[in-house]
MARDREN-780543 format. One line per field, with one value per residue: residue number from 0; residue in three letters; chain; x, y, z of N, C-alpha, C in turn. Coordinates in nm, 3 decimals. Each point is the difference from the previous one (the first is absolute). Example, Ala and Ser with C-alpha at 12.3 -4.5 7.8 and 13.67 -1.06 7.14 Angstrom:
num: c(0/1)
residuo: c(ALA/SER)
cadena: c(A/A)
n_east: c(1.319/-0.035)
n_north: c(-0.569/0.105)
n_up: c(0.780/-0.072)
ca_east: c(-0.089/0.082)
ca_north: c(0.119/0.119)
ca_up: c(0.000/0.006)
c_east: c(0.090/-0.077)
c_north: c(0.120/0.109)
c_up: c(0.000/0.073)
This chain:
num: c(0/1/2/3/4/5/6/7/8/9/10/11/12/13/14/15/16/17/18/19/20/21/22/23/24/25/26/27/28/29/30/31/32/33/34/35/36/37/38/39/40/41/42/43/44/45/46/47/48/49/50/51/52/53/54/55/56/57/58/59/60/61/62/63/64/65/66/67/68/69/70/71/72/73/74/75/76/77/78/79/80/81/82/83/84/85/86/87/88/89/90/91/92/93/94/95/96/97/98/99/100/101/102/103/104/105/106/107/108/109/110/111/112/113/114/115/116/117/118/119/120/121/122/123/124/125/126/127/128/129/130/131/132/133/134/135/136/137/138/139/140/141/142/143/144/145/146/147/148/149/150/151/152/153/154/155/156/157/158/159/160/161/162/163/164/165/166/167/168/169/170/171/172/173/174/175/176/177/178/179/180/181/182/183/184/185/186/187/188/189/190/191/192/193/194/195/196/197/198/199/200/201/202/203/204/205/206/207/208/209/210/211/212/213/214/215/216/217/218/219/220/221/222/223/224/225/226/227/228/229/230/231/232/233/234/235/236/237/238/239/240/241/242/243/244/245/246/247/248/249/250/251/252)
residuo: c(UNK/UNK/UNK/UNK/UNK/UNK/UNK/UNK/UNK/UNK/UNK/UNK/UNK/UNK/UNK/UNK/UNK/UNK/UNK/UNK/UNK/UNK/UNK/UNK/UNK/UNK/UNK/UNK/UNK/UNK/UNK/UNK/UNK/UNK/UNK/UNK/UNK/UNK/UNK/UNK/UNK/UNK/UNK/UNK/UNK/UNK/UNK/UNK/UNK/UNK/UNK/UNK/UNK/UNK/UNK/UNK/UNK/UNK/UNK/UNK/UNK/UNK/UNK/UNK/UNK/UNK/UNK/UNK/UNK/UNK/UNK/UNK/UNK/UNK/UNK/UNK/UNK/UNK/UNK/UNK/UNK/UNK/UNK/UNK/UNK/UNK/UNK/UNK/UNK/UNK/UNK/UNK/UNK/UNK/UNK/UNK/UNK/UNK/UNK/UNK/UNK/UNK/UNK/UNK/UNK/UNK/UNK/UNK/UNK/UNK/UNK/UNK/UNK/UNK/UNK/UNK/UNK/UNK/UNK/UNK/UNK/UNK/UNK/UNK/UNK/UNK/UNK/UNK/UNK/UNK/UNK/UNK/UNK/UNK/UNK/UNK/UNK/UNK/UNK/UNK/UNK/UNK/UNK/UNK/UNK/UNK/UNK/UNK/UNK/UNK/UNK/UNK/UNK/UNK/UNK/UNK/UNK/UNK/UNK/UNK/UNK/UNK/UNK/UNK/UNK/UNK/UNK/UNK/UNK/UNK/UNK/UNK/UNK/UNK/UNK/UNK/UNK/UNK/UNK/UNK/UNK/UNK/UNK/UNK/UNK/UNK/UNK/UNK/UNK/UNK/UNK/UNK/UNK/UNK/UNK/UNK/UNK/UNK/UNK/UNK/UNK/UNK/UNK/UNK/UNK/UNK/UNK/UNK/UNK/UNK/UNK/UNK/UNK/UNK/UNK/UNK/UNK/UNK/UNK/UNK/UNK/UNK/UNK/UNK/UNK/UNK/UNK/UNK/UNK/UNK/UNK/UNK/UNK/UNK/UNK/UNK/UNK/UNK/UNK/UNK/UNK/UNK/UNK/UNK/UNK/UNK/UNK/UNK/UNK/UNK/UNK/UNK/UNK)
cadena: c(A/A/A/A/A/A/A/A/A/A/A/A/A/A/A/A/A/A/A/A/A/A/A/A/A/A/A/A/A/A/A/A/A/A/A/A/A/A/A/A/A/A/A/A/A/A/A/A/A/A/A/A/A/A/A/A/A/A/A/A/A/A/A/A/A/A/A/A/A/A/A/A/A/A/A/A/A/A/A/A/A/A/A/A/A/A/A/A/A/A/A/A/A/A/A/A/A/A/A/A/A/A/A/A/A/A/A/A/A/A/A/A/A/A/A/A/A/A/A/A/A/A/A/A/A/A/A/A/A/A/A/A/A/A/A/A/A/A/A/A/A/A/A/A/A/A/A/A/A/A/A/A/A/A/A/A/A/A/A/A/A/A/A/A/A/A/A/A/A/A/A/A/A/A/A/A/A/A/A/A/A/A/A/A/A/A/A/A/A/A/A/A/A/A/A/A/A/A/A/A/A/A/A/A/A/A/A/A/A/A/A/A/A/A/A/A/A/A/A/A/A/A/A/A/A/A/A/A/A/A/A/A/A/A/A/A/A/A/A/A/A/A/A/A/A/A/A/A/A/A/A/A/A)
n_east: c(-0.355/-0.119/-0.002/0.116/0.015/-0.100/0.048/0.083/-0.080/-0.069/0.128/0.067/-0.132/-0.077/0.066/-0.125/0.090/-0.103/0.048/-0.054/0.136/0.057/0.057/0.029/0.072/0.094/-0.127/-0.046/0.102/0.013/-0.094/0.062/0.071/-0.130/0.116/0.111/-0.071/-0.073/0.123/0.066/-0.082/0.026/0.084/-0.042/-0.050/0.071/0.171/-0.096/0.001/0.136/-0.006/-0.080/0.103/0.084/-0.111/-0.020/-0.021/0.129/-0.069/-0.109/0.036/0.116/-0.114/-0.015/0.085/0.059/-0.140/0.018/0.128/-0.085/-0.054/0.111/0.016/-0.052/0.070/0.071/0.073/-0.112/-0.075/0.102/0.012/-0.147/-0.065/0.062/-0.048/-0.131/0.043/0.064/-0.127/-0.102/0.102/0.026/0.015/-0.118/0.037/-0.050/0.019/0.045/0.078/-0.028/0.040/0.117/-0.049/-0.004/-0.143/-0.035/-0.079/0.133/-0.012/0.093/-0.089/-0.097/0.149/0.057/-0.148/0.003/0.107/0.006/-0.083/0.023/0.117/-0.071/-0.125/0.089/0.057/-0.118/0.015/0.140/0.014/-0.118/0.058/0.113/-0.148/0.018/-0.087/0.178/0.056/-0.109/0.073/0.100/-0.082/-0.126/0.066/0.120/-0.125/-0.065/0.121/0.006/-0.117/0.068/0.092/-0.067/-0.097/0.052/0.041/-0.183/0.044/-0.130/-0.033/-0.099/0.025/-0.036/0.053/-0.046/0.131/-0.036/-0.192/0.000/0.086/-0.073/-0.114/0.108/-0.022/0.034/0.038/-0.131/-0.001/0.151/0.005/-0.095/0.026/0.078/-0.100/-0.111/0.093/0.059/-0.123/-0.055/0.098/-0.034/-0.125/0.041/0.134/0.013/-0.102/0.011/0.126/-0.039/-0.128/0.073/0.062/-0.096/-0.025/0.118/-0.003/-0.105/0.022/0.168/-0.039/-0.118/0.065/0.120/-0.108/-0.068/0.117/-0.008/-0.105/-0.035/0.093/-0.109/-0.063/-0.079/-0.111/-0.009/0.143/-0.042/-0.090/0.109/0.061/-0.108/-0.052/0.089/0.004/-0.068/-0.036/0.080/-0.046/-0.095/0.060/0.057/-0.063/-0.090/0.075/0.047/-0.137/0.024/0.161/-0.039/-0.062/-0.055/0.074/-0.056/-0.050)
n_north: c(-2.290/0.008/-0.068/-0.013/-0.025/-0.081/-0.099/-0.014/-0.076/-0.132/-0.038/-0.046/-0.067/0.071/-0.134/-0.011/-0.065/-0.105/0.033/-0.134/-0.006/0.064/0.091/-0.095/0.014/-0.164/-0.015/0.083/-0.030/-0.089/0.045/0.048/-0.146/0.095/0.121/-0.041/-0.107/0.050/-0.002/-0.066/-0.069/0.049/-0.003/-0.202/-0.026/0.108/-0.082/-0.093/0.034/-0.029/-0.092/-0.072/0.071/-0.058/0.014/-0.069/0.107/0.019/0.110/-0.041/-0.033/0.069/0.097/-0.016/0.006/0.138/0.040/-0.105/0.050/0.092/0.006/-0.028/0.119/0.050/0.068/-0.133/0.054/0.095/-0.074/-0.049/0.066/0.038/-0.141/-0.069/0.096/-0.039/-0.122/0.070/0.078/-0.082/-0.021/0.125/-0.119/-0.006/-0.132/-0.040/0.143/-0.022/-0.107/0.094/0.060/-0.040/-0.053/0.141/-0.053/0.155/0.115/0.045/0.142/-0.059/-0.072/0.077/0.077/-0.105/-0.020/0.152/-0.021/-0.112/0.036/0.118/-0.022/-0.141/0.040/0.046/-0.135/-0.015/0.131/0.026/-0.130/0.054/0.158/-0.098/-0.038/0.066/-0.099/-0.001/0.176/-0.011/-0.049/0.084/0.117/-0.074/-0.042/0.074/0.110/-0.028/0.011/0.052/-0.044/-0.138/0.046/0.122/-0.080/-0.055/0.136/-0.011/0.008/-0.096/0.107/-0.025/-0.084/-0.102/0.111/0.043/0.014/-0.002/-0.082/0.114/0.042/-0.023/-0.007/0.124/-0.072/-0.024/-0.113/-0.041/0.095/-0.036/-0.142/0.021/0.079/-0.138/-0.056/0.044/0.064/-0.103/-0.106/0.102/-0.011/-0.131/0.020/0.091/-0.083/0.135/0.020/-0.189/0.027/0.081/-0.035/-0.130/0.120/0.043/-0.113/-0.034/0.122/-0.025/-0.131/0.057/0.084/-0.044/-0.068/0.111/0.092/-0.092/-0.003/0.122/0.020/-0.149/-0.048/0.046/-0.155/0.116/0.011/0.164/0.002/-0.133/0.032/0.103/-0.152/-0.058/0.037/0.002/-0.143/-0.075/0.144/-0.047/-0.080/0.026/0.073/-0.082/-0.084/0.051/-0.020/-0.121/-0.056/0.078/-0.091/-0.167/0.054/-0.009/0.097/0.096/0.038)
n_up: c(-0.239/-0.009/0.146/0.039/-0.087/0.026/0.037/-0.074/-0.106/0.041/0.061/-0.178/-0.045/-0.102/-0.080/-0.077/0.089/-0.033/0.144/-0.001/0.012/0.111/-0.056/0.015/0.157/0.018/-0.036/0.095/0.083/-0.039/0.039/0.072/-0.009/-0.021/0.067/-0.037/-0.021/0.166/0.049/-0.065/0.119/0.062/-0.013/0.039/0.080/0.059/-0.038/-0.015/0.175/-0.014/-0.029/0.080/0.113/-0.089/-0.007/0.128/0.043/-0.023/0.004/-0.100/-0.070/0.060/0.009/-0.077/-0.070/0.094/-0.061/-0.134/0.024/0.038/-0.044/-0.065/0.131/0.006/-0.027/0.001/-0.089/-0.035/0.073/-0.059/-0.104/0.025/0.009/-0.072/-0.114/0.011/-0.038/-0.153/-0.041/0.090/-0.078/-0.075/-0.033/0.120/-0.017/0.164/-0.001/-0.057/0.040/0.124/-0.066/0.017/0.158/0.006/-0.068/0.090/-0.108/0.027/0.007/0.070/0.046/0.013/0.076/0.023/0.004/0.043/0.067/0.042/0.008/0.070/0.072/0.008/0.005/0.035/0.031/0.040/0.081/0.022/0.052/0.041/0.042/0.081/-0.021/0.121/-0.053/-0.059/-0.002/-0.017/-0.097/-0.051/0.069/-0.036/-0.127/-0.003/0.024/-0.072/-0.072/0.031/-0.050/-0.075/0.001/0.070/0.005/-0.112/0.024/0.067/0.137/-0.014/0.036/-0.046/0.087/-0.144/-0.103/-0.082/-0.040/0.121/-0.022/-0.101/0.038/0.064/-0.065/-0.034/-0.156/0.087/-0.031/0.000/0.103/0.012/-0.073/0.025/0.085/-0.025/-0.028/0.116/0.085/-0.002/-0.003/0.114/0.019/0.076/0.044/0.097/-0.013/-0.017/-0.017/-0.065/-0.078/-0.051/-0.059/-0.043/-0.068/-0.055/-0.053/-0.075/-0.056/-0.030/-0.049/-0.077/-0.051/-0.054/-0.074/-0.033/-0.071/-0.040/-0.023/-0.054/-0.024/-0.009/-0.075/-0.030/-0.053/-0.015/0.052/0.053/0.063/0.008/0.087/0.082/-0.030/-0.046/0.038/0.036/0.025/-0.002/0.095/0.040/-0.032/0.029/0.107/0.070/-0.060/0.049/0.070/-0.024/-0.010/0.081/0.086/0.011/0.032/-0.105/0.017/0.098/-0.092)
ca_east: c(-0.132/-0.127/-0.093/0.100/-0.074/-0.105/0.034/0.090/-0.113/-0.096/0.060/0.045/-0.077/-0.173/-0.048/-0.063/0.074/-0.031/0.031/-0.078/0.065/0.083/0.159/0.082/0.120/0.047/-0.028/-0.002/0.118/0.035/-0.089/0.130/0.039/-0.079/-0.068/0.057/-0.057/-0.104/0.012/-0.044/-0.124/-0.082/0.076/-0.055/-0.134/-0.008/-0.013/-0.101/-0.131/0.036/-0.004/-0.126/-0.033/0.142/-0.070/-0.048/0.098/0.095/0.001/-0.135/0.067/0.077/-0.117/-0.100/0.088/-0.009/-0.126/0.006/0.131/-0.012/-0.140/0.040/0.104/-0.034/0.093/0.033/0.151/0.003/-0.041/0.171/0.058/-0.018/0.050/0.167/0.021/-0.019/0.096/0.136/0.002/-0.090/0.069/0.135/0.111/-0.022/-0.015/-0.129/-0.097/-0.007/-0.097/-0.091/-0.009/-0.063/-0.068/-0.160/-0.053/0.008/0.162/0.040/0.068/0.151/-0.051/-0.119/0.074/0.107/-0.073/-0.024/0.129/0.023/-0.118/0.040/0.081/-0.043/-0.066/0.075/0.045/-0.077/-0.040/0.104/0.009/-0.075/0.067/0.133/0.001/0.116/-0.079/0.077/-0.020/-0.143/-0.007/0.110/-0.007/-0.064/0.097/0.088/-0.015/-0.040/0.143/0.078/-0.045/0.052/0.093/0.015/-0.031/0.118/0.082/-0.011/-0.065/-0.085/0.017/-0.174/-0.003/-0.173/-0.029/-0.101/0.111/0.079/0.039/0.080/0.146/-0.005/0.041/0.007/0.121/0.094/0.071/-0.070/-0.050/0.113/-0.016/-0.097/0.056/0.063/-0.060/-0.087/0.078/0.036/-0.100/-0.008/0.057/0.035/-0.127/-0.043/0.107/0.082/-0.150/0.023/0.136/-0.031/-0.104/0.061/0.087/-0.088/-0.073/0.100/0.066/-0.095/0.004/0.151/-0.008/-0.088/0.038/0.055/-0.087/-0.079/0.040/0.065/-0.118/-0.094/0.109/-0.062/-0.141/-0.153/-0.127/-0.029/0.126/-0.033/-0.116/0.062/0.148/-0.070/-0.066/0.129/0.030/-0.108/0.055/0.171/-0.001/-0.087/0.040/0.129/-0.015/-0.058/0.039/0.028/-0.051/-0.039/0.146/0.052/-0.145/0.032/-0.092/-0.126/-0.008)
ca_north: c(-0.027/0.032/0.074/0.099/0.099/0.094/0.078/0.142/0.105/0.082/0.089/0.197/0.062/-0.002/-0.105/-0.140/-0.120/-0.067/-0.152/-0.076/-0.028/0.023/-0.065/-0.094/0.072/-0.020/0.072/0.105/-0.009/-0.025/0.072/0.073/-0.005/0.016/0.157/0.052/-0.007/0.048/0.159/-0.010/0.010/0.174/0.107/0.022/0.071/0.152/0.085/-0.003/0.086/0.135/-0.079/0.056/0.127/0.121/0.089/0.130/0.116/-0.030/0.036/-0.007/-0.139/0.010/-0.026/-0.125/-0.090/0.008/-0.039/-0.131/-0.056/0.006/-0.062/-0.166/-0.072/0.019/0.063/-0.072/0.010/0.115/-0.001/-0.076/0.122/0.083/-0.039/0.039/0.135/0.052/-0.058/0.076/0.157/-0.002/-0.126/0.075/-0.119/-0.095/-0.136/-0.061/0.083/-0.024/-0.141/0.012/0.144/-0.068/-0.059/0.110/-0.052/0.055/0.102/0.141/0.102/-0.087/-0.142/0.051/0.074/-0.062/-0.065/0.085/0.050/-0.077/-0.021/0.093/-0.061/-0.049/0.067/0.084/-0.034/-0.085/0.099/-0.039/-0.121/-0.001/0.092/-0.039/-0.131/-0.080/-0.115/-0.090/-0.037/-0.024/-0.192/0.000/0.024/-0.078/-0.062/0.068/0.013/-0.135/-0.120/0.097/-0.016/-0.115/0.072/0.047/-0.087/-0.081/0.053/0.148/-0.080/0.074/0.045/0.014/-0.160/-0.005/0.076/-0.038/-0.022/-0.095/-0.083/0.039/0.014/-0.161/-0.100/0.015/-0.104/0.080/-0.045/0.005/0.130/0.049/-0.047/0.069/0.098/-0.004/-0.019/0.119/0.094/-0.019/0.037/0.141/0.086/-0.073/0.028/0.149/0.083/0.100/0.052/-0.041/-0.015/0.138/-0.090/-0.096/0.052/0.091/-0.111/-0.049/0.082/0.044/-0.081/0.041/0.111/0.008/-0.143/0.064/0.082/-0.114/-0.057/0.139/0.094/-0.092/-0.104/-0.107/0.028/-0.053/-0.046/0.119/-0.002/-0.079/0.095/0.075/0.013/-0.050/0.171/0.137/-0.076/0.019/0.111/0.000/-0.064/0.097/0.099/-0.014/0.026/0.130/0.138/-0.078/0.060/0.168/0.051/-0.032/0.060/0.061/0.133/-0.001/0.021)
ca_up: c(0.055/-0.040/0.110/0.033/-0.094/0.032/0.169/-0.019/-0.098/0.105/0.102/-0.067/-0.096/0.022/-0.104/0.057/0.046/0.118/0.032/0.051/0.141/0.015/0.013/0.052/0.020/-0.142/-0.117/-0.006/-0.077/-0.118/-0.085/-0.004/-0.104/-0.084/0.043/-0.142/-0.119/0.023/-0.097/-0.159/-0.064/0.075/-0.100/-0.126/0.051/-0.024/-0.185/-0.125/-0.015/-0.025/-0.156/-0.024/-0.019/-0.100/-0.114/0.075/0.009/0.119/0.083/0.060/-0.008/0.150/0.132/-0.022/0.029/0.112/0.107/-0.017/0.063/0.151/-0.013/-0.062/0.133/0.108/0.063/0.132/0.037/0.019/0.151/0.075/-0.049/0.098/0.163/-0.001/0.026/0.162/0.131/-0.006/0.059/0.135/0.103/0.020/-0.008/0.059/-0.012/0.059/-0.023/-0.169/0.009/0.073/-0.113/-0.145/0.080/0.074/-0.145/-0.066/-0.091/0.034/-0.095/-0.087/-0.114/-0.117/-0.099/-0.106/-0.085/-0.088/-0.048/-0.056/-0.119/-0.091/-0.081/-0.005/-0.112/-0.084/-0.029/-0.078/-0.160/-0.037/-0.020/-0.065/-0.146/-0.086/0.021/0.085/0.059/0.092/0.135/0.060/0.026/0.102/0.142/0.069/0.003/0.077/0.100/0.038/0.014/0.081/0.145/0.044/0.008/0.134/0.109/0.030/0.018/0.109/0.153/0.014/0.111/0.056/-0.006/0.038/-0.056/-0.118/-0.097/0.091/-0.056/-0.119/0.033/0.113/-0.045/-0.123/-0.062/-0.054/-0.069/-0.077/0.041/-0.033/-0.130/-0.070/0.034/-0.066/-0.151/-0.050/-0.048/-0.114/-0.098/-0.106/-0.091/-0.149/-0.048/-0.075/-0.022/0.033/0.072/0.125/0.052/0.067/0.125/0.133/0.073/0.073/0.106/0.105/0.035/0.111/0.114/0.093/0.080/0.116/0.047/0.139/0.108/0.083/0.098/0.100/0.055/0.034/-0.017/-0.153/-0.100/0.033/-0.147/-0.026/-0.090/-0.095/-0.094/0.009/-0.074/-0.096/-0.015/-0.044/-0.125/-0.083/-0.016/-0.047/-0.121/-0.055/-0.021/-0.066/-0.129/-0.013/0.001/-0.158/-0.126/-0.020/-0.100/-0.172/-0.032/-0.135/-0.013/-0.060/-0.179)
c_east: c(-0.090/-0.003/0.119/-0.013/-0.099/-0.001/0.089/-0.073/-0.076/0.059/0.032/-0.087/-0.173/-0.046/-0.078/0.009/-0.068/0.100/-0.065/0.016/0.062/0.148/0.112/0.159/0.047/-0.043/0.040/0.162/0.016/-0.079/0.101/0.043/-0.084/-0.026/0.074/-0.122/-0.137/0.039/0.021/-0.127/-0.052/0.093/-0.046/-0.164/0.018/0.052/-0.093/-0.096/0.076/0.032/-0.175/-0.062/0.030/-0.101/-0.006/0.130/0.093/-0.056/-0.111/0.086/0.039/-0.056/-0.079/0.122/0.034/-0.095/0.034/0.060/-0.045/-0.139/0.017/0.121/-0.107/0.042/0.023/0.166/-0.015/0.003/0.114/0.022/-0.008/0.042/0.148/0.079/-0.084/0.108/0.150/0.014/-0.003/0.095/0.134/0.121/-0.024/-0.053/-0.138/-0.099/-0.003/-0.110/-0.152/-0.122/-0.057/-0.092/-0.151/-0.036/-0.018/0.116/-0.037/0.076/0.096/-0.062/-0.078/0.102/0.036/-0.087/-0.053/0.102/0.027/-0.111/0.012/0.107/-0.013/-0.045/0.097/0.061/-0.051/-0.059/0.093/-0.024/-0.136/-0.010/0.062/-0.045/0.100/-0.103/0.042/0.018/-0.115/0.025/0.158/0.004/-0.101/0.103/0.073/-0.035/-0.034/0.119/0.020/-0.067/0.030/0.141/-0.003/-0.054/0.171/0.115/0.046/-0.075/-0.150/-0.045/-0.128/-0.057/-0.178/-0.034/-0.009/0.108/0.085/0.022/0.049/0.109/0.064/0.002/0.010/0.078/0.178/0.101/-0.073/-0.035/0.104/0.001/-0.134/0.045/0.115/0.020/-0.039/0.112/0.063/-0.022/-0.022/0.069/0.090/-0.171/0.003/0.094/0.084/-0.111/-0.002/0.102/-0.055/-0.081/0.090/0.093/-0.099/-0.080/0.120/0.067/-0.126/-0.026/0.069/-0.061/-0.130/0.011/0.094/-0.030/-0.080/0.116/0.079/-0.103/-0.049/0.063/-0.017/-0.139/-0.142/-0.085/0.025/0.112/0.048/-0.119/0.035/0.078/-0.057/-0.071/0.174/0.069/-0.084/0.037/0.126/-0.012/-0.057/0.072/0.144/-0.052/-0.050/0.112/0.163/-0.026/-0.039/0.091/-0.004/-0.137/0.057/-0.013/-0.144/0.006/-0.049)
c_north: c(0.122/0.132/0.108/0.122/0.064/0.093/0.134/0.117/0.101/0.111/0.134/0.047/-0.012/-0.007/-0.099/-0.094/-0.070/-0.153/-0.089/-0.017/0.128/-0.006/-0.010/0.111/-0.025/0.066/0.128/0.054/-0.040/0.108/0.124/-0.002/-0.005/0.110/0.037/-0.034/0.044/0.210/-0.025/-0.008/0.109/0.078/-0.009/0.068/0.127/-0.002/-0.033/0.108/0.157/0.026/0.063/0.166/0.061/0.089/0.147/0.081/-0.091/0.014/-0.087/-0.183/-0.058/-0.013/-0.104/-0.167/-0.033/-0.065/-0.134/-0.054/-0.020/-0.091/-0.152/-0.054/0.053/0.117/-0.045/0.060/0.162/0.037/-0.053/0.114/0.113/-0.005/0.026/0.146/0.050/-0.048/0.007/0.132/-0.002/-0.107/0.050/-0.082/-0.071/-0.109/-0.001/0.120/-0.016/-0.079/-0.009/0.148/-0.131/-0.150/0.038/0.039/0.148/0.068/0.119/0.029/-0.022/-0.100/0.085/0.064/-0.100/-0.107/0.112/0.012/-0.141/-0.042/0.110/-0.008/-0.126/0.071/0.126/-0.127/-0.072/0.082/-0.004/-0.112/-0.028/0.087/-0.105/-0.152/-0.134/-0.090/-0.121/-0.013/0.019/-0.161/-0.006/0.056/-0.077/-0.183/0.003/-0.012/-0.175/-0.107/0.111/-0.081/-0.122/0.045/0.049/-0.138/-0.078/0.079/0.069/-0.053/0.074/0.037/-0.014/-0.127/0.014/0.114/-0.031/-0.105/-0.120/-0.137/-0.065/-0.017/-0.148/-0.105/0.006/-0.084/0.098/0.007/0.029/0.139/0.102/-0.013/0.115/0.133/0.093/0.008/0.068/0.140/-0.031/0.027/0.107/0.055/-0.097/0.042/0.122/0.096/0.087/0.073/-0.082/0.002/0.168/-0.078/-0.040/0.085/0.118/-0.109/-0.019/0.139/0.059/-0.124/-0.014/0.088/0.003/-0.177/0.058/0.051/-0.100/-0.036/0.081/-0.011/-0.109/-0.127/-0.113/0.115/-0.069/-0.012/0.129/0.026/-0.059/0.077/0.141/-0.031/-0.032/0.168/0.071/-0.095/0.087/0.144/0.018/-0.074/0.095/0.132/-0.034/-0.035/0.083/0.129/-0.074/0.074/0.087/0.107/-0.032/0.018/0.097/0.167/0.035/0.069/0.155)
c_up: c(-0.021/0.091/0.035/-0.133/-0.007/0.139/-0.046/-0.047/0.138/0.059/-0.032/-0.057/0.121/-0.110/0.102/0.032/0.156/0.026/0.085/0.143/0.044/-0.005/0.074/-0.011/-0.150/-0.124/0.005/-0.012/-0.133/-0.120/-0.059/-0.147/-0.127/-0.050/-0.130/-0.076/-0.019/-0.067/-0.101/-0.087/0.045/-0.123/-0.216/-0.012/-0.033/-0.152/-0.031/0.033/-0.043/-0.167/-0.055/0.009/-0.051/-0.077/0.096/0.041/0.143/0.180/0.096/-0.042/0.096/0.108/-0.024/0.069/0.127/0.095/-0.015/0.076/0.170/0.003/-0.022/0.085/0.117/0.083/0.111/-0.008/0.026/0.138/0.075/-0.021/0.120/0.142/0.023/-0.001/0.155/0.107/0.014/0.053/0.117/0.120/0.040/0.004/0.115/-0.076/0.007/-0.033/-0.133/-0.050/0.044/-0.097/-0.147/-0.008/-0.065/-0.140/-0.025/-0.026/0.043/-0.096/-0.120/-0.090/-0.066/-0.103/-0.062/-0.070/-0.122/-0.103/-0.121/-0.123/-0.103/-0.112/-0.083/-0.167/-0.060/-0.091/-0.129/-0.154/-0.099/-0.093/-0.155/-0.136/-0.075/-0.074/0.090/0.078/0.085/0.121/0.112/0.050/0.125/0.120/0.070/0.063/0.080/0.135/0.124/0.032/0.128/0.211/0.024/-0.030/0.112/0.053/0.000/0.063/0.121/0.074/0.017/0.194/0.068/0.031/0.039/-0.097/-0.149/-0.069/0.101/-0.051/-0.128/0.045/0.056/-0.148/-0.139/-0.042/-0.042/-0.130/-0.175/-0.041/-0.069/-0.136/-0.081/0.026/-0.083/-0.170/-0.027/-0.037/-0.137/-0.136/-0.061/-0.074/-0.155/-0.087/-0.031/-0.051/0.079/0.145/0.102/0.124/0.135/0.122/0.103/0.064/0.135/0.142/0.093/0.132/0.124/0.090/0.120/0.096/0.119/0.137/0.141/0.052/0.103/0.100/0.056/0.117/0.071/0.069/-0.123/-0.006/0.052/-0.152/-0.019/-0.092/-0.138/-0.156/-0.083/-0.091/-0.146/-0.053/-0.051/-0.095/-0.151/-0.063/-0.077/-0.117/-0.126/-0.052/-0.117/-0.152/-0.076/-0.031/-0.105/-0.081/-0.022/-0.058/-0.127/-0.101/-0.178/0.038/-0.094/-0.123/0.037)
């Protein structure tokens, strides 16, 4: 269907997407199962524009790319990002103060760091990527990152009842949800080879890991966590090929 798609678009991107009606719980679940293919199209979006900058020097390429990437989401997962580092530092392993930390829209100290921190890297990565003509994976961490959040919705008790991802979680298709989830890992690396095989292993290995932290620290997952896990996805993907092709890179002449 039409509208759950667009409904997904709207939600990850600040692409031009009007809907007539409001949407409907149902849709808005099911929209879920659209988020793999909404990063594919966000990931084909940046190679070409990184395709298009190849004349210009790496560096000024990279920043440019960067601004795209945040400018063409919104930085709606940067802001999970923050809230969440404010509410791991600031909650000391209390649960409800956690919750209540990553509740409060503004950022303290910990979120401004790890949105610095993470963009930075971010663009180291991307200089890299851009020296090596590595355009692929521009299309594999938006991807990635994206299978990764109907995955945590099917896997991990969401804890914030009435909170942004609630009714996501409620009436996600599951079965259906698993099946794409599923494909989608797959896929890559029958598509991108060996780079990909690196990707799914970097997506999967940061999902393990911050998926227990959510439920060390919280007992599951909110919209902020969720935002958080899509942002170090992305990162990890990035880096890990990057730094691929940087070993199997020709020495310089």
């Amino acid at each position: 269907m039409i509208r759950p798609l667009l409904i997904a678009v709207q939600f990850l991107t600040r692409l031009p997407v009007r809907l007539h009606n409001p949407p409907e719980q149902w849709e808005t679940g099911r929209s879920t199962l659209y988020y793999p293919l909404v990063g594919l199209f966000l990931g084909l979006l940046l190679a070409a524009l990184a395709w298009l900058l190849a004349a210009l020097p790496p560096l000024l390429a990279s920043a440019l790319l960067l601004v795209a990437w945040v400018m063409l989401t919104g930085g709606l997962h940067l802001d999970g990002l923050a809230d969440s580092a404010d509410a791991w530092a600031g909650g000391h392993g209390d649960r409800d103060r956690t919750l209540a930390i990553m509740k409060d829209p503004r950022s303290g100290p910990m979120g401004v760091t790890a949105v610095v921190l993470v963009l930075l890297v971010k663009f180291a990565a991307l200089v890299t990527l851009c020296e090596a003509g590595g355009y692929l994976a521009l299309v594999l961490a938006p991807l990635l990152a994206r299978t990764a959040l109907p995955l945590l919705f099917l896997t991990t008790p969401y804890v914030r009842p009435g909170g942004l991802g609630a009714s996501l979680a409620a009436q996600l298709p599951r079965r259906m949800s698993a099946g794409i989830v599923a494909v989608s890992y797959a896929a890559v690396p029958l598509a991108a080879g060996m780079n990909g095989w690196w990707a799914v292993t970097a997506a999967i290995a940061t999902f393990v890991y911050l998926r227990a932290a959510m439920r060390r620290h919280i007992g599951g997952t909110t919209g902020d966590t969720a935002g958080a896990l899509v942002e170090l996805t992305e990162v990890a993907v990035l880096v890990c090929v990057a730094a691929v092709l940087s070993v199997h890179a020709p020495p310089a002449a």
